[in-house]
N, CA, C and O atoms as CSV, one atom per row, in Angstrom:
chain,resi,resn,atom,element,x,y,z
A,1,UNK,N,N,-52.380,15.721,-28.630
A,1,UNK,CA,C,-50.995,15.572,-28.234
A,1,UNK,C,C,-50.389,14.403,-29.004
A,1,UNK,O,O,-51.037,13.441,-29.417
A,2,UNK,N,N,-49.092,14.586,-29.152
A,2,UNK,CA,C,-48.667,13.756,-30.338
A,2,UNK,C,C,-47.475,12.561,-29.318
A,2,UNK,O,O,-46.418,12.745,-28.715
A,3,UNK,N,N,-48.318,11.413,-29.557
A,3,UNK,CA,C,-47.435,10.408,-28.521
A,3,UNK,C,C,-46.135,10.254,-28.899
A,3,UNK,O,O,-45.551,10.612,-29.922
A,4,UNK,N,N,-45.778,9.692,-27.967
A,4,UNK,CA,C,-43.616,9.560,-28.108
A,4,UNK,C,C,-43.559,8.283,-29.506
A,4,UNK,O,O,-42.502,8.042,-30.090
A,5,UNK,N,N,-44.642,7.710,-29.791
A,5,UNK,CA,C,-43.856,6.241,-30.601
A,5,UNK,C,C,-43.886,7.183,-32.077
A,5,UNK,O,O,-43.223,6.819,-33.048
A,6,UNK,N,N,-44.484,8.059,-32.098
A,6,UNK,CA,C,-44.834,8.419,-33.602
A,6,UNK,C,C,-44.083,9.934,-33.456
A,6,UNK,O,O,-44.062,10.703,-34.417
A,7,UNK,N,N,-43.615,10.197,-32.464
A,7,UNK,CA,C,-42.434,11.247,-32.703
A,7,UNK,C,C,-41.022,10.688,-33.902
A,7,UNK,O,O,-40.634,9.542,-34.128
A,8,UNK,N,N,-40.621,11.769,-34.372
A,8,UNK,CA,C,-39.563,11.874,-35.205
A,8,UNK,C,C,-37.998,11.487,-34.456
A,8,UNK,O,O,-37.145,10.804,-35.023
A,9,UNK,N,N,-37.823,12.155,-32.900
A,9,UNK,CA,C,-36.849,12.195,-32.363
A,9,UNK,C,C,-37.387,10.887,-30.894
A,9,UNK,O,O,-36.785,10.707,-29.835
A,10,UNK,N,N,-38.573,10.243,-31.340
A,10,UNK,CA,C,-37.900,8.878,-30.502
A,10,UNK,C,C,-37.141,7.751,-31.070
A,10,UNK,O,O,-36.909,7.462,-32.244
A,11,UNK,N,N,-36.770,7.118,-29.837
A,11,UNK,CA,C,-35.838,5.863,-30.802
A,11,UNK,C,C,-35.886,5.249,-28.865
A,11,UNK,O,O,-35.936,5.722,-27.729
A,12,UNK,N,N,-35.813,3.595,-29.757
A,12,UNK,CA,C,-35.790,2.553,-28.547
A,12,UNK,C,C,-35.399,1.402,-29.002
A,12,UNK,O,O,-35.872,0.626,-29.832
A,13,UNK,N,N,-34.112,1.391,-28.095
A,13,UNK,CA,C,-33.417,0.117,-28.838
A,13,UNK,C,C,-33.709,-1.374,-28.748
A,13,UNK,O,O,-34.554,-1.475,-27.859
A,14,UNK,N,N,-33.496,-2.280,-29.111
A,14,UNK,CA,C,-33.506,-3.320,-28.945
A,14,UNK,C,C,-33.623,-3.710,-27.608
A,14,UNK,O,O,-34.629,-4.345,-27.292
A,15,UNK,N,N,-32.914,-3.489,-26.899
A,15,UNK,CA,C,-33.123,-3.868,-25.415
A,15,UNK,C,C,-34.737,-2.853,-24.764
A,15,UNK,O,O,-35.522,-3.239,-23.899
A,16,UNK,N,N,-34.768,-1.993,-25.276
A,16,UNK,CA,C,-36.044,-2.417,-24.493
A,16,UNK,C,C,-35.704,-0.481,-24.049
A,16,UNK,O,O,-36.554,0.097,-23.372
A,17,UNK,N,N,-34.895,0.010,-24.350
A,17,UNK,CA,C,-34.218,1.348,-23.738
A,17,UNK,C,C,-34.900,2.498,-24.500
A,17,UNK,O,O,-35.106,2.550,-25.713
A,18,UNK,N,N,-35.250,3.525,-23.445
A,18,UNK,CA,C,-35.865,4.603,-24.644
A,18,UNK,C,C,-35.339,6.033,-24.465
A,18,UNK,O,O,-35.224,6.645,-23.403
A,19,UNK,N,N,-35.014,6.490,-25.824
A,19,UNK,CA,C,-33.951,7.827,-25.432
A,19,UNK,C,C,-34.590,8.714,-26.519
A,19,UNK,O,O,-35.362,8.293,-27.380
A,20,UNK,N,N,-34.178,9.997,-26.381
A,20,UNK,CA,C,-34.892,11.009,-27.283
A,20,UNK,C,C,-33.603,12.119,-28.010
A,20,UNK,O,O,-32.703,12.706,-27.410
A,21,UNK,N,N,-33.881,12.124,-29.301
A,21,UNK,CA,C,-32.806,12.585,-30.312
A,21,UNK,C,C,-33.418,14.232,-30.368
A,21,UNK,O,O,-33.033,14.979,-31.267
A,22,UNK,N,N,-34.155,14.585,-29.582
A,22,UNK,CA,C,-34.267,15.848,-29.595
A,22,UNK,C,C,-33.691,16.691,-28.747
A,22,UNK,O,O,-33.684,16.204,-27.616
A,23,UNK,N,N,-33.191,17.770,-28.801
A,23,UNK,CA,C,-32.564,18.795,-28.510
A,23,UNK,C,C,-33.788,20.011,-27.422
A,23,UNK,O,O,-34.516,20.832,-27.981
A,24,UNK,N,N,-33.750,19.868,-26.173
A,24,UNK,CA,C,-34.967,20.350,-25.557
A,24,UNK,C,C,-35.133,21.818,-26.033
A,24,UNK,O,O,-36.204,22.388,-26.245
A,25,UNK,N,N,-33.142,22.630,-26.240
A,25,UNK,CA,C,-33.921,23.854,-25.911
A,25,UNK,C,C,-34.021,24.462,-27.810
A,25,UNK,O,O,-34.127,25.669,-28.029
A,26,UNK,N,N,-33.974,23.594,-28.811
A,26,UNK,CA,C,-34.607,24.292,-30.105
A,26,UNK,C,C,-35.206,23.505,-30.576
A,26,UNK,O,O,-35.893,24.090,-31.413
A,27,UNK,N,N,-35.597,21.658,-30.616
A,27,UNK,CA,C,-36.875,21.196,-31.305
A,27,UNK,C,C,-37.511,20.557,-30.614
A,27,UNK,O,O,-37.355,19.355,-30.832
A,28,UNK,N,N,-38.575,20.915,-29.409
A,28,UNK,CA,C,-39.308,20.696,-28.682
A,28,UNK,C,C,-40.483,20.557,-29.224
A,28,UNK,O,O,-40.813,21.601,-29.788
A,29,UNK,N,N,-41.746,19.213,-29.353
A,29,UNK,CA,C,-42.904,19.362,-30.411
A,29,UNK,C,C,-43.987,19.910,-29.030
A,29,UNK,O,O,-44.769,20.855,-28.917
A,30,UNK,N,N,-43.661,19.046,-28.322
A,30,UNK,CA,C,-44.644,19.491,-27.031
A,30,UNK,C,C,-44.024,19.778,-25.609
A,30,UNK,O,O,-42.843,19.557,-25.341
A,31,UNK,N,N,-45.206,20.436,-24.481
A,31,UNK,CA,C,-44.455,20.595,-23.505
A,31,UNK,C,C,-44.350,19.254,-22.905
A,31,UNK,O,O,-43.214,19.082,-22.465
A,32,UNK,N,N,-44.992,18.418,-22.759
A,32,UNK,CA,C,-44.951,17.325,-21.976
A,32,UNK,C,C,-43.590,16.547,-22.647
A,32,UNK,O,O,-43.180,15.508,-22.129
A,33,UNK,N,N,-43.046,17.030,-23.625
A,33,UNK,CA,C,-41.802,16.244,-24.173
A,33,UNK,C,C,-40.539,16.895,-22.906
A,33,UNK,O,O,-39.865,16.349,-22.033
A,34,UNK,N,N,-40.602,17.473,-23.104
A,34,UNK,CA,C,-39.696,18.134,-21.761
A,34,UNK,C,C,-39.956,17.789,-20.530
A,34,UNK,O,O,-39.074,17.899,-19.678
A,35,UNK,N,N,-40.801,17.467,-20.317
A,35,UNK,CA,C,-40.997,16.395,-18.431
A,35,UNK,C,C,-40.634,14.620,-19.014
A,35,UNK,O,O,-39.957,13.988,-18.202
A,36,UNK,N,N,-40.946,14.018,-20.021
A,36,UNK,CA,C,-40.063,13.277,-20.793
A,36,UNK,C,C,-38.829,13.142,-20.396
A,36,UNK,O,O,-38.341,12.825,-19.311
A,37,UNK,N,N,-38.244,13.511,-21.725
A,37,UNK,CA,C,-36.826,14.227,-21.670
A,37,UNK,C,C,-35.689,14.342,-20.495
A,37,UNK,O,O,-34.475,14.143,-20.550
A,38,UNK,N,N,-36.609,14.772,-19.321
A,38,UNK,CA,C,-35.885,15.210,-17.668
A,38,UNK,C,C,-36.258,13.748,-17.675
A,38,UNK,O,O,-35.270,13.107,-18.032
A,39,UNK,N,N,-37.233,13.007,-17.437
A,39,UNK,CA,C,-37.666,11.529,-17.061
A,39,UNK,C,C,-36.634,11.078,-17.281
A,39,UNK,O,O,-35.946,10.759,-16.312
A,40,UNK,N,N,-36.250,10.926,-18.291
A,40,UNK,CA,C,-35.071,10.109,-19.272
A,40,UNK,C,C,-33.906,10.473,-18.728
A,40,UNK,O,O,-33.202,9.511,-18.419
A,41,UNK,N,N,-33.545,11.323,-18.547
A,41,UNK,CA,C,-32.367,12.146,-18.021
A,41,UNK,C,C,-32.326,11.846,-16.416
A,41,UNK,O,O,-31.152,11.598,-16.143
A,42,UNK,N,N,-32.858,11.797,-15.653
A,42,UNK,CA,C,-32.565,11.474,-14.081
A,42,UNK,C,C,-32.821,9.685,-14.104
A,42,UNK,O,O,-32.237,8.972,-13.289
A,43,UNK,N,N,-33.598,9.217,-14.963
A,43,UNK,CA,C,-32.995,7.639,-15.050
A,43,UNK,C,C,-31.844,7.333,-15.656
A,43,UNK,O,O,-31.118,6.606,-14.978
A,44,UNK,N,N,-31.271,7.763,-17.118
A,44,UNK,CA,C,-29.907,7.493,-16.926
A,44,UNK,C,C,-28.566,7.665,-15.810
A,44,UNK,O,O,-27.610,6.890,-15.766
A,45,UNK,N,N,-28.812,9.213,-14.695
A,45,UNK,CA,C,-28.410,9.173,-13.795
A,45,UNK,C,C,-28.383,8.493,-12.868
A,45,UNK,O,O,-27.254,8.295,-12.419
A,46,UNK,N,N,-29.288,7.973,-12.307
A,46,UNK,CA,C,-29.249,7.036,-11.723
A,46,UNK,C,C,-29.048,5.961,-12.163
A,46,UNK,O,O,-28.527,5.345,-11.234
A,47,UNK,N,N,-29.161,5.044,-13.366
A,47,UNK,CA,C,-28.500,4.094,-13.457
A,47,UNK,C,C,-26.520,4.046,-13.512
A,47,UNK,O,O,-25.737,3.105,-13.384
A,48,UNK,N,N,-26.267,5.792,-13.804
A,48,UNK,CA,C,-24.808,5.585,-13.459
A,48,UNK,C,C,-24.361,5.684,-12.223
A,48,UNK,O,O,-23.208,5.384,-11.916
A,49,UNK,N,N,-25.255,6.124,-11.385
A,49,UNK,CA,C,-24.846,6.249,-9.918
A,49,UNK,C,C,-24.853,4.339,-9.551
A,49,UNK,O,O,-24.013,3.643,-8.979
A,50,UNK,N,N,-25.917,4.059,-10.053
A,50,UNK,CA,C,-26.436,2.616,-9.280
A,50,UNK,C,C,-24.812,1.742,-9.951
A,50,UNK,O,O,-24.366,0.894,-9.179
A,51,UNK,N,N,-24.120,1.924,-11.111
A,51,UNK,CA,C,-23.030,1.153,-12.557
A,51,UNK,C,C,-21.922,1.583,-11.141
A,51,UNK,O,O,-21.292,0.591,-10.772
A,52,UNK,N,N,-21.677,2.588,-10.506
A,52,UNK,CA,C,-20.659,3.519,-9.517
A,52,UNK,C,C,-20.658,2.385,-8.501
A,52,UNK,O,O,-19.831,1.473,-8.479
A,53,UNK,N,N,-21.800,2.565,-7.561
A,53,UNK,CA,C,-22.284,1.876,-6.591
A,53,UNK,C,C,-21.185,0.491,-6.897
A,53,UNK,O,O,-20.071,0.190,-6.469
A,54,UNK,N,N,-22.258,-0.204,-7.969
A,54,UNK,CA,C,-21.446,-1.667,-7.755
A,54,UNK,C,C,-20.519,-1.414,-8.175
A,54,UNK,O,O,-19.757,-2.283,-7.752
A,55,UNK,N,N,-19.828,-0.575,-8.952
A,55,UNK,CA,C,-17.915,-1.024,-9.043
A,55,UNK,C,C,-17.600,-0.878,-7.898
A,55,UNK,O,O,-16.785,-1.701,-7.479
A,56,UNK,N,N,-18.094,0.206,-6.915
A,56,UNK,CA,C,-17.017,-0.106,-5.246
A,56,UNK,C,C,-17.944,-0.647,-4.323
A,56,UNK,O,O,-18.084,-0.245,-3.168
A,57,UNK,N,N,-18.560,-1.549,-4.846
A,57,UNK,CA,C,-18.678,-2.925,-3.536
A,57,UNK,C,C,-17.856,-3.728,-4.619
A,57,UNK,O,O,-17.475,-4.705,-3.975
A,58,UNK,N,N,-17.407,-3.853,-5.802
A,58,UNK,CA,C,-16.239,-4.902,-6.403
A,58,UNK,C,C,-14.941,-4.819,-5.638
A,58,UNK,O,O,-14.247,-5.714,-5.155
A,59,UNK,N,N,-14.769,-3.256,-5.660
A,59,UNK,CA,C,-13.820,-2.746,-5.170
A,59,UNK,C,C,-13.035,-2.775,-3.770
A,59,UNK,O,O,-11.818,-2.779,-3.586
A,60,UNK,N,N,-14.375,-2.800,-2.574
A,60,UNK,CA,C,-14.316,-2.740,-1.539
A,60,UNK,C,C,-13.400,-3.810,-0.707
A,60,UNK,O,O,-12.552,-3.531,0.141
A,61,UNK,N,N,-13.854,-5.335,-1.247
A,61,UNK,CA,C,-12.749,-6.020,-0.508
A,61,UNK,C,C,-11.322,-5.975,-0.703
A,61,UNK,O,O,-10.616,-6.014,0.305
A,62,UNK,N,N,-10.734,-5.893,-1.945
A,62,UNK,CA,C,-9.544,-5.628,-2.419
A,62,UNK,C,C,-8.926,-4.247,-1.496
A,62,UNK,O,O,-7.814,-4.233,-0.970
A,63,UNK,N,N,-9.802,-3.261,-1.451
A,63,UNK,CA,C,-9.274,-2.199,-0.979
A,63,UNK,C,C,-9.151,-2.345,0.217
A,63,UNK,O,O,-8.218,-1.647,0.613
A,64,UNK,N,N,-9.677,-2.970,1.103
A,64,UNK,CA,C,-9.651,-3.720,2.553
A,64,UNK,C,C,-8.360,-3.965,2.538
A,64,UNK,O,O,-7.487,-3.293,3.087
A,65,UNK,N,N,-8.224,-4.980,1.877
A,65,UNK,CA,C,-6.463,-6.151,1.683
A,65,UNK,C,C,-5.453,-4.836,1.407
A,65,UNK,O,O,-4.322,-4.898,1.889
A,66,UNK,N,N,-5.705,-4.069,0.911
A,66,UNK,CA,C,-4.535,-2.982,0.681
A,66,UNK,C,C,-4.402,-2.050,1.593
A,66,UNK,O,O,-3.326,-1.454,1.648
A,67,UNK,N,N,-5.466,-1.717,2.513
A,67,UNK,CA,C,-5.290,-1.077,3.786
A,67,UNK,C,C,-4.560,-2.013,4.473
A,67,UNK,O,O,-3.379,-1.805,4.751
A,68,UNK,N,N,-5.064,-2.899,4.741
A,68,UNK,CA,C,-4.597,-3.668,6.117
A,68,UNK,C,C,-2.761,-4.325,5.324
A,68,UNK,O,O,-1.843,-4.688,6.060
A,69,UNK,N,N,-2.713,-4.320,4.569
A,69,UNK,CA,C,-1.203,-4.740,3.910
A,69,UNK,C,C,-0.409,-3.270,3.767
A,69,UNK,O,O,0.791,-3.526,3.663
A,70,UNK,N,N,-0.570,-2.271,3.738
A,70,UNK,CA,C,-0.149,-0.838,4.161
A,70,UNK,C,C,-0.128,-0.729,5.457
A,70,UNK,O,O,0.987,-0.346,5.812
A,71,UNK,N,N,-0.873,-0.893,6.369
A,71,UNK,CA,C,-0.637,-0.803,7.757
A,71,UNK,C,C,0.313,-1.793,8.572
A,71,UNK,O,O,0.690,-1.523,9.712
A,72,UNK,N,N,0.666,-2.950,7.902
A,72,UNK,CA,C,1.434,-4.202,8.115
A,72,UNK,C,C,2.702,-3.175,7.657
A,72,UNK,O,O,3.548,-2.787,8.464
A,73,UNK,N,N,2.694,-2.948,6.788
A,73,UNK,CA,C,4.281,-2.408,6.287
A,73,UNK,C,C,4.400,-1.297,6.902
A,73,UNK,O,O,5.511,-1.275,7.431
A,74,UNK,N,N,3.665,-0.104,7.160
A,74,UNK,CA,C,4.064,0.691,7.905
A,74,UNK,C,C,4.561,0.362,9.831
A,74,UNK,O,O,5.420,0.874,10.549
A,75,UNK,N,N,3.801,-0.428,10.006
A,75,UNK,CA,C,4.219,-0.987,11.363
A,75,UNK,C,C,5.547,-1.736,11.496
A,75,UNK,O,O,6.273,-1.613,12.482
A,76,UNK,N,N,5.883,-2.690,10.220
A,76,UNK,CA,C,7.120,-3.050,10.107
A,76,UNK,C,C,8.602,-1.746,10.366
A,76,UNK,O,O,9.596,-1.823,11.088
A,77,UNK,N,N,8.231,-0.879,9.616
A,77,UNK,CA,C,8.774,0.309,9.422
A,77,UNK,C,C,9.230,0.955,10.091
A,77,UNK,O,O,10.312,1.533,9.988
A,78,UNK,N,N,7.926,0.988,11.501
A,78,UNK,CA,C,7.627,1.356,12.843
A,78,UNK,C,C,8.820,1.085,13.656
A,78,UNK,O,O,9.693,1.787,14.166
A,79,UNK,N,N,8.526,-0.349,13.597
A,79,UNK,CA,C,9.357,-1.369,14.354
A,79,UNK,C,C,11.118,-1.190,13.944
A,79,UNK,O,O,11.991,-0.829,14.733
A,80,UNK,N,N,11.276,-1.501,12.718
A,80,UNK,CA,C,12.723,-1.357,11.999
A,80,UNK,C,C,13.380,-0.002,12.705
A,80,UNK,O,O,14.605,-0.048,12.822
A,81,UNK,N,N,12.980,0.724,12.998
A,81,UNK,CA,C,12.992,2.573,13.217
A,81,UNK,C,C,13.417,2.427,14.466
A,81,UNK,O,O,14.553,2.674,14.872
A,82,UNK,N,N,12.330,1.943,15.209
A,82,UNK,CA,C,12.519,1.639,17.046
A,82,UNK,C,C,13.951,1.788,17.829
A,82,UNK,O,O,14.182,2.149,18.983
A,83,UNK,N,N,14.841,1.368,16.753
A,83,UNK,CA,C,16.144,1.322,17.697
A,83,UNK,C,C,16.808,2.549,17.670
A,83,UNK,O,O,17.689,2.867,18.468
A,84,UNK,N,N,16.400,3.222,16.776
A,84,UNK,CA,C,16.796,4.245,16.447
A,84,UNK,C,C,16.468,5.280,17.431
A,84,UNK,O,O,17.357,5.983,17.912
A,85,UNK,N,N,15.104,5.422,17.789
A,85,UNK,CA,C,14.370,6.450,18.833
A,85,UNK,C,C,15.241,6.196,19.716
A,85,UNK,O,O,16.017,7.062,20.120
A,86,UNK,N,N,15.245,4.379,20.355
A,86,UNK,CA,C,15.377,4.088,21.734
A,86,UNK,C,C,16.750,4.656,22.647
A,86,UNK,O,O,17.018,5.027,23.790
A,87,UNK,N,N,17.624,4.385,20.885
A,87,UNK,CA,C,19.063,4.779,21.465
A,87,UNK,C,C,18.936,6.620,21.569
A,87,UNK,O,O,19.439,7.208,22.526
A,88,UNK,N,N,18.410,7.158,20.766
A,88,UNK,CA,C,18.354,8.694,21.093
A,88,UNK,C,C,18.093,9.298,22.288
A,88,UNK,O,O,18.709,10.242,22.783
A,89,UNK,N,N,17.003,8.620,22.800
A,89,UNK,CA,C,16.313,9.035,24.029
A,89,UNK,C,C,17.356,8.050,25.148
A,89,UNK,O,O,18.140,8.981,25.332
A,90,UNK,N,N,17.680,7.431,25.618
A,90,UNK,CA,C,18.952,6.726,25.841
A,90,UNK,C,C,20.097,8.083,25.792
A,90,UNK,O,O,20.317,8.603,26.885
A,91,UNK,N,N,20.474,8.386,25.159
A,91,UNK,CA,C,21.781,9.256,24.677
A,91,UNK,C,C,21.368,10.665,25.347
A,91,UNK,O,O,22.082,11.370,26.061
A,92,UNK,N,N,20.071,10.893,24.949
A,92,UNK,CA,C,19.917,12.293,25.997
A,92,UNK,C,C,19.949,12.908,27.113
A,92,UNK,O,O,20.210,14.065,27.441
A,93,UNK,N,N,19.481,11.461,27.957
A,93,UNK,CA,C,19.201,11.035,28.678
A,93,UNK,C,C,20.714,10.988,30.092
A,93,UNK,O,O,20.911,11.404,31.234
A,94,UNK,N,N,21.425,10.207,29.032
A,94,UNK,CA,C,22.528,10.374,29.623
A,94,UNK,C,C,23.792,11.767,29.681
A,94,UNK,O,O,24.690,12.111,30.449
A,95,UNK,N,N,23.199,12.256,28.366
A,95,UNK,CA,C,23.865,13.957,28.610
A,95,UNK,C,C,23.781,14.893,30.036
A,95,UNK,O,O,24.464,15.768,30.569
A,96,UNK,N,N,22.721,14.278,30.271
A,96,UNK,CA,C,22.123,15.242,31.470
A,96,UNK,C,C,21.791,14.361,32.791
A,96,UNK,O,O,20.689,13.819,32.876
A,97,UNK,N,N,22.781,14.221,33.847
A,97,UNK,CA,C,22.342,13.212,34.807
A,97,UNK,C,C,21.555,14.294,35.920
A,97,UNK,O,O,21.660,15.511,36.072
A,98,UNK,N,N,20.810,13.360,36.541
A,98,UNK,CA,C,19.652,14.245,37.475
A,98,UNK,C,C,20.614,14.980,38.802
A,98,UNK,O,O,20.450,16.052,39.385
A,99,UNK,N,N,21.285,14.288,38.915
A,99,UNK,CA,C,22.534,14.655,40.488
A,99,UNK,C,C,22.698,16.396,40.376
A,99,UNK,O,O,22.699,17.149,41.350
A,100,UNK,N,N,22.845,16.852,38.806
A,100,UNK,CA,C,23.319,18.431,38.808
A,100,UNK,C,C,22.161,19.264,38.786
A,100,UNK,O,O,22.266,20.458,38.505
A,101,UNK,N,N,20.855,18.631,39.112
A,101,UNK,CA,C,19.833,19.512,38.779
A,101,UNK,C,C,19.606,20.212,40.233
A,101,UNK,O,O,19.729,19.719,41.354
A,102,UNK,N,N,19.172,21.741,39.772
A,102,UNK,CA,C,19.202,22.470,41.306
A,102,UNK,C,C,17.654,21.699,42.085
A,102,UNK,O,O,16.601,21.326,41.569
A,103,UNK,N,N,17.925,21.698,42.887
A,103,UNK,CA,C,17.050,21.447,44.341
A,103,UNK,C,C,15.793,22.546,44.308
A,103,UNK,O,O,14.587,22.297,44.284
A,104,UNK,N,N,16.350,23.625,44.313
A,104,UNK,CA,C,15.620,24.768,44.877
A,104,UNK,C,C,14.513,25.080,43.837
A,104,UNK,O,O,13.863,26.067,44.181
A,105,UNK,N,N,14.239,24.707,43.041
A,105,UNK,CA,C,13.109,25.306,41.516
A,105,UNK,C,C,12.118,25.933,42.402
A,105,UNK,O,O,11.661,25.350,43.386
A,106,UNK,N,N,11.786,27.133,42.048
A,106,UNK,CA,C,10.703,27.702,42.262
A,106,UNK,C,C,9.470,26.763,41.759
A,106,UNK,O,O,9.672,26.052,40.775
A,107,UNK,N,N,8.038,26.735,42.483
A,107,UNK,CA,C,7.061,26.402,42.228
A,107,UNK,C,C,6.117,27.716,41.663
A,107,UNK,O,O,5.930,28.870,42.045
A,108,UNK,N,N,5.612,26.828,40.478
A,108,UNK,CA,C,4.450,27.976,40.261
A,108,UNK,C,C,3.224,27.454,40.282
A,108,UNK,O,O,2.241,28.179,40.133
């Protein structure tokens, strides 16, 4: 079996990183290059999941401050609005006084 350092399609960079310039499904030298290959391939995945990860714990407090500063302004909003409901319900209220309502309502 022909080891990975003296393959044609390894390469490892300076840092210490090892990746393969071969193409699995037309220049494959061995099978064990293909359990390789996947090796290589679910560790770069995971190191982009892990690169993901920490951008949103960077992310996370900032996005905190922008919830809770959205919910401040929408409550302001809330509030600004308020007089608006109060007088409606107020106004309806008074369209219809209780004195003319019939007595007799059937119960169901």
């Amino acid at each position: 079996m022909i080891q990975c350092k003296d393959c044609e399609f390894f390469r490892r960079s300076e840092g210490g990183q090892i990746s393969f310039a071969c193409d699995p499904f037309t220049n494959i030298k061995e099978a064990d290059c293909l359990l390789k290959w996947q090796l290589i391939k679910t560790n770069q995945m995971v190191a982009a999941y892990q690169a993901t990860l920490e951008y949103y714990h960077k992310l996370a407090p900032m996005q905190e401050k922008m919830f809770k500063v959205m919910e401040r302004e929408l409550d302001d909003m809330n509030e600004a609005e308020k007089w608006k409901v109060d007088d409606e319900d107020e106004n309806e209220n008074e369209d219809e006084p209780t004195e003319n309502w019939p007595s007799d309502l059937p119960s169901f």
